[in-house]
C-alpha positions, -999 to 999 in steps of 0.1 A, spaced: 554 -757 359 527 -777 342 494 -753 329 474 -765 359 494 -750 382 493 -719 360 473 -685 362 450 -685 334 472 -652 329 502 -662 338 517 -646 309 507 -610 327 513 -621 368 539 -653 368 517 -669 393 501 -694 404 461 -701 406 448 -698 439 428 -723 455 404 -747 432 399 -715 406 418 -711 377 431 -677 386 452 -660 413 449 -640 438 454 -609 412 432 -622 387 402 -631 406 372 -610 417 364 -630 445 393 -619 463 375 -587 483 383 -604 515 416 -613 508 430 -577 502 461 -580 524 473 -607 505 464 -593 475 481 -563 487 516 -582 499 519 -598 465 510 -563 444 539 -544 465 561 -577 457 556 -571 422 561 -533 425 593 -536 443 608 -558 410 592 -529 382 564 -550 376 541 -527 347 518 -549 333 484 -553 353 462 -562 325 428 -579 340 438 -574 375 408 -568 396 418 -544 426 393 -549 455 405 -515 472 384 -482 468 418 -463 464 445 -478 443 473 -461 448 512 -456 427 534 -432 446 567 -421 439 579 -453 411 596 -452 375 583 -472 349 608 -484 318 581 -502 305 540 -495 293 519 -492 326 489 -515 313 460 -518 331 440 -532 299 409 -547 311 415 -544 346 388 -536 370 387 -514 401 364 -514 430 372 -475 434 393 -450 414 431 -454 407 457 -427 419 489 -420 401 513 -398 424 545 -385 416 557 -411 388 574 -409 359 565 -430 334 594 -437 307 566 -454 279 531 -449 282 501 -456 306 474 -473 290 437 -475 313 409 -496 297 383 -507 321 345 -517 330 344 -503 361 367 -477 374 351 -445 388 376 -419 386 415 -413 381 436 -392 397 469 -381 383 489 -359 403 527 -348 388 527 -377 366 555 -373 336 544 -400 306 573 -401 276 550 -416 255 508 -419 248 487 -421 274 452 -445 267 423 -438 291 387 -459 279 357 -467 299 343 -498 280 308 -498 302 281 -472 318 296 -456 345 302 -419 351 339 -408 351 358 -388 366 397 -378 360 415 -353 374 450 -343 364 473 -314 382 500 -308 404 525 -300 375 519 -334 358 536 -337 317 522 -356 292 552 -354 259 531 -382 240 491 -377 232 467 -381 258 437 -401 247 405 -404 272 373 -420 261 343 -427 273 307 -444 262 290 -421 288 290 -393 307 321 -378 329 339 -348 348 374 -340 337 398 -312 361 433 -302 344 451 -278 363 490 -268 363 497 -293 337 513 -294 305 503 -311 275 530 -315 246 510 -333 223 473 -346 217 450 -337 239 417 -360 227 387 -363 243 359 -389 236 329 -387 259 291 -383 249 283 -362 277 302 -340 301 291 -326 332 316 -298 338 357 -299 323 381 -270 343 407 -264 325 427 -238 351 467 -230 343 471 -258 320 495 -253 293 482 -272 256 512 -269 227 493 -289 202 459 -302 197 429 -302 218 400 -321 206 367 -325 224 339 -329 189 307 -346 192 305 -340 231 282 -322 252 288 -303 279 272 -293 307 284 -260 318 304 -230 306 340 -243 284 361 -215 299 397 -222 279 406 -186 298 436 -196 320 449 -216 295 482 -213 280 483 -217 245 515 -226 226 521 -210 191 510 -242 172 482 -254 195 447 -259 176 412 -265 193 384 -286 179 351 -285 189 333 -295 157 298 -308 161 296 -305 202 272 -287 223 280 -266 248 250 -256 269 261 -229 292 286 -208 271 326 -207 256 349 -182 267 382 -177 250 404 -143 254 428 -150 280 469 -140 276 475 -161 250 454 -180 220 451 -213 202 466 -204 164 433 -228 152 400 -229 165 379 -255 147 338 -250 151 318 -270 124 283 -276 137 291 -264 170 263 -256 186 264 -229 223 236 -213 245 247 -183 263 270 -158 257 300 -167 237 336 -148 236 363 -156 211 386 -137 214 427 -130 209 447 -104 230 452 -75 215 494 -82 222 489 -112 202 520 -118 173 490 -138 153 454 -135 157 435 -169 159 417 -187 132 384 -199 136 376 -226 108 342 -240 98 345 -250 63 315 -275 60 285 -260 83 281 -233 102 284 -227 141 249 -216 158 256 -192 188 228 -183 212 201 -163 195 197 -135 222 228 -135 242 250 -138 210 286 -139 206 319 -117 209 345 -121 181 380 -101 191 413 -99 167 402 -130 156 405 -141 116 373 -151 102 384 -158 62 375 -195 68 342 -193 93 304 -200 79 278 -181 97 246 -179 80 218 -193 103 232 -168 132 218 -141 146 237 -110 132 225 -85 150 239 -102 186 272 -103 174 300 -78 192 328 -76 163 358 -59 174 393 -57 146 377 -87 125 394 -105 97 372 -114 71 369 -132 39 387 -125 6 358 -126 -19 367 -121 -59 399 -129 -78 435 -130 -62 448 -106 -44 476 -95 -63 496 -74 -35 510 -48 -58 473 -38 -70 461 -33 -36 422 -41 -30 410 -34 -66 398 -72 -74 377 -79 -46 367 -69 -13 361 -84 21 330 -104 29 315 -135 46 329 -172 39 295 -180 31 297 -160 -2 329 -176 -14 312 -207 -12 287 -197 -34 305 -183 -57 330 -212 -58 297 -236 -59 284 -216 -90 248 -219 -77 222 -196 -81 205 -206 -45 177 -179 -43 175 -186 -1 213 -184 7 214 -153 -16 188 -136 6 203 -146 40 239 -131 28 218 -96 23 202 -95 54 236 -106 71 252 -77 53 231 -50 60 230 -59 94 267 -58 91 272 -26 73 251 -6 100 271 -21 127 302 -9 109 287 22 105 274 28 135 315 23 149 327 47 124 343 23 101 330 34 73 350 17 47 346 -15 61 305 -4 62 311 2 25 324 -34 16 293 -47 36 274 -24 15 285 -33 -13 282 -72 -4 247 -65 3 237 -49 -32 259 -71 -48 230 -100 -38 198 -79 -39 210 -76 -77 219 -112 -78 183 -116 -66 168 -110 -98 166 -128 -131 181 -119 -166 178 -88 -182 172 -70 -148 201 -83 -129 220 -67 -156 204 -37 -176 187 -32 -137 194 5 -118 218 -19 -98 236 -38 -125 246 2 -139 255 10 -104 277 -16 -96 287 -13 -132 301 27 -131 312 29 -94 309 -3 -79 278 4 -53 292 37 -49 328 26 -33 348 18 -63 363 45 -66 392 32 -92 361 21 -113 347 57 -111 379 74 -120 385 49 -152 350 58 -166 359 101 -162 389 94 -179 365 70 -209 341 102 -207 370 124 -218 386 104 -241 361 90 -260 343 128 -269 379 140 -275 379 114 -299 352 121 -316 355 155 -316 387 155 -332 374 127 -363 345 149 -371 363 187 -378 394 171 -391 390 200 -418 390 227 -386 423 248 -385 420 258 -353 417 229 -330 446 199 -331 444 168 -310 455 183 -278 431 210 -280 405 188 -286 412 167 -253 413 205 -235 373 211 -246 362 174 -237 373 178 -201 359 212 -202 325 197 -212 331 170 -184 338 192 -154 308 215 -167 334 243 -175 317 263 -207 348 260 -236 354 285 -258 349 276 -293 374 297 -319 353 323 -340 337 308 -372 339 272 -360 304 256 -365 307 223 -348 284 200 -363 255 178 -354 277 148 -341 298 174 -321 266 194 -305 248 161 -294 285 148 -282 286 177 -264 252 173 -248 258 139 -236 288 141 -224 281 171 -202 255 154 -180 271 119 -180 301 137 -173 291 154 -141 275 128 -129 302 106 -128 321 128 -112 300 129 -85 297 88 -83 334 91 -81 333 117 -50 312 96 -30 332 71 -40 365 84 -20 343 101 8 336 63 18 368 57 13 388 79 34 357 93 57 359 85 91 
């Protein structure tokens, strides 16, 4: 067959052109009137497992696969519909790949695709794709779009990537759909509540909304949870909930390592047996937020696990940023305060008190960090934090009794090292008599010196007064 009495895309349909124009019946757009022909010829090419429909231009308003098997790609690559394509009941053994100017929706009903799955609207038109009926998808599923869109998935099940690039979406349901690795919808807006709800959550599934809008509200707290939720520069009016069930083997994650999320400023947000260690959240609206068996940030040195909690404490991500950074940045010091003493009287107020403690202690922590050398350390802060760690460090307060008894005892003993009557051990004995403002009995005709009288003197109000750092110290402790 010489190339004039080719298809320009003969490669694609195996036909010849129709007419005087270069193209066939499949290929040209001027074949609205012809459908039935058009229509004989596309079931021909069904009937022999034809897959490959790139530049086709369907003059239908439904176009319609029931009930086939693909062995190879689906392709509709620059193909153009005068309605919306319908996929029912097929199996697809490779992958389905969609990329068209004008197609208004899809509609995929107990599709199963082996491999990825390509969906891209190339021009301006609104979108709409609807996927249920117990369709599977075992390779990624990638839909884009330049503008705006509606997306449905219902009863379906989603293996792998879930991807969605669109500007703008109106509304996306997600009802009974089951996602077992990533779903990613950043830079998008959309229109109405995300309600992720009714969906089923495998153990390694992971959400992403970083930098999208959501202009309604996000609800999350259904049966089971994503084990990631990503939320840089995401950005929600309404009322939020992010939440795990309580029967949950792992709480979920909520990551925003480079800028934080911004929830609604009144209606605020609900955060439920979910980990926040890696979450920013300076610029939010503290007092809105419902916290309910919170994970927070590790803020200090390692945790090493046989030492317990004594080198460092709980806090915001926000703070181990800064400390990390090194930076004395005067505004971020004074938004972690506020946040913190917004967060220690919510604590409070719930009866955690210890976890009110570590707040407190976050939040005086950066009112001393607040002021410049000498005060931030000779300050009535710096000696605070220094001797009992803003009154919860109890370990700290204990180690500086134990100094206050030592040390005297010491001393004691170096300056009557000529007295009879006293040895070490009986030294030690007076010293934490003078601490625990006991009166100790000196031996008859022992005249303790000058050294030992103003010893004695110092050590019996510093003495008492650390004790009583140290019992506020466990009150917050173990107080309920």
């Amino acid at each position: 067959m010489s190339t004039e009495e080719r298809c320009n895309f003969f490669d694609i349909c195996g036909l010849p052109p129709e007419g005087p124009n270069p193209t066939c019946i499949l290929h040209n757009s001027q074949n609205k009137s012809k459908w039935q022909e058009f229509n004989i010829i596309f079931q021909h090419l069904l009937k022999n497992g034809h897959s490959n429909f790139q530049k086709v231009y369907f003059p239908d308003s439904s176009t319609s696969f029931q009930n086939k098997t693909f062995i190879d790609d689906l392709d509709f690559t620059g193909a153009t519909f005068e309605g919306e394509l319908q996929l029912r009941n097929v199996t697809l053994k490779k992958g389905l790949k969609i990329s068209s100017c004008q197609l208004s929706g899809i509609l995929l009903l107990g599709v199963t695709v082996e491999g990825e799955v390509e969906i891209k609207q190339t021009r301006a038109r609104h979108l709409q794709i609807v996927v249920r009926e117990d369709s599977t998808f075992r390779g990624p599923l990638v839909i884009e779009s330049t503008t705006a869109g509606n997306l449905s998935f219902s009863n379906s099940k989603f293996e792998n990537q879930l991807i969605v690039k669109f500007k703008e979406l109106s509304n996306i349901e997600i009802w009974a759909a089951e996602i077992h690795s990533l779903f990613d919808i950043q830079d998008c807006s959309i229109g109405q509540t995300l309600n992720l709800e009714k969906v089923i959550f495998g153990p390694k599934s992971e959400v992403n909304l970083c930098s999208s809008s959501i202009r309604v509200g996000i609800l999350m707290g259904g049966k089971t949870n994503p084990g990631v939720l990503r939320i840089d520069g995401l950005k929600v009016n309404g009322f939020s909930k992010l939440a795990s069930p309580m029967d949950s083997p792992f709480p979920m994650k909520i990551i925003s390592e480079k800028k934080a999320p911004i929830f609604d400023w009144e209606k605020g947000v609900r955060f439920q047996n979910v980990d926040l260690s890696e979450c920013l959240l300076l610029g939010n609206n503290f007092k809105n937020f419902q916290l309910n068996n919170v994970q927070w940030a590790w803020v200090g040195q390692p945790r090493p696990k046989f030492l317990g909690s004594r080198f460092g404490r709980s806090g915001l991500k926000d703070e181990k940023i800064l400390r990390e950074k090194k930076e004395k940045n005067m505004s971020l010091i004074r938004n972690l305060r506020e946040a913190y003493e917004i967060l220690k009287k919510e604590y409070e107020a719930k009866g955690n008190h210890l976890q009110s403690g570590l707040f407190h202690y976050g939040e005086m922590e950066m009112r001393r960090r607040e002021y410049s050398f000498p005060k931030r350390y000779l300050g009535l802060e710096a000696f605070y934090w220094i001797l009992s760690g803003y009154g919860i460090g109890w370990g700290r307060a204990l180690l500086w009794i134990i100094l206050i008894i030592l040390i005297p005892a010491y001393i004691y003993y170096w300056d009557n090292l000529d007295n009879t009557y006293y040895d070490g051990w009986d030294w030690l004995r007076h010293s934490f008599q003078v601490t625990t403002f006991q009166k100790p009995n000196l031996p008859k005709g022992l005249e303790p010196s000058d050294c030992t009288k103003w010893t004695q003197t110092i050590q019996s109000v510093l003495g008492p007064f650390q004790i009583a750092l140290f019992g506020l110290a466990v009150r917050t402790r173990i107080k309920r």
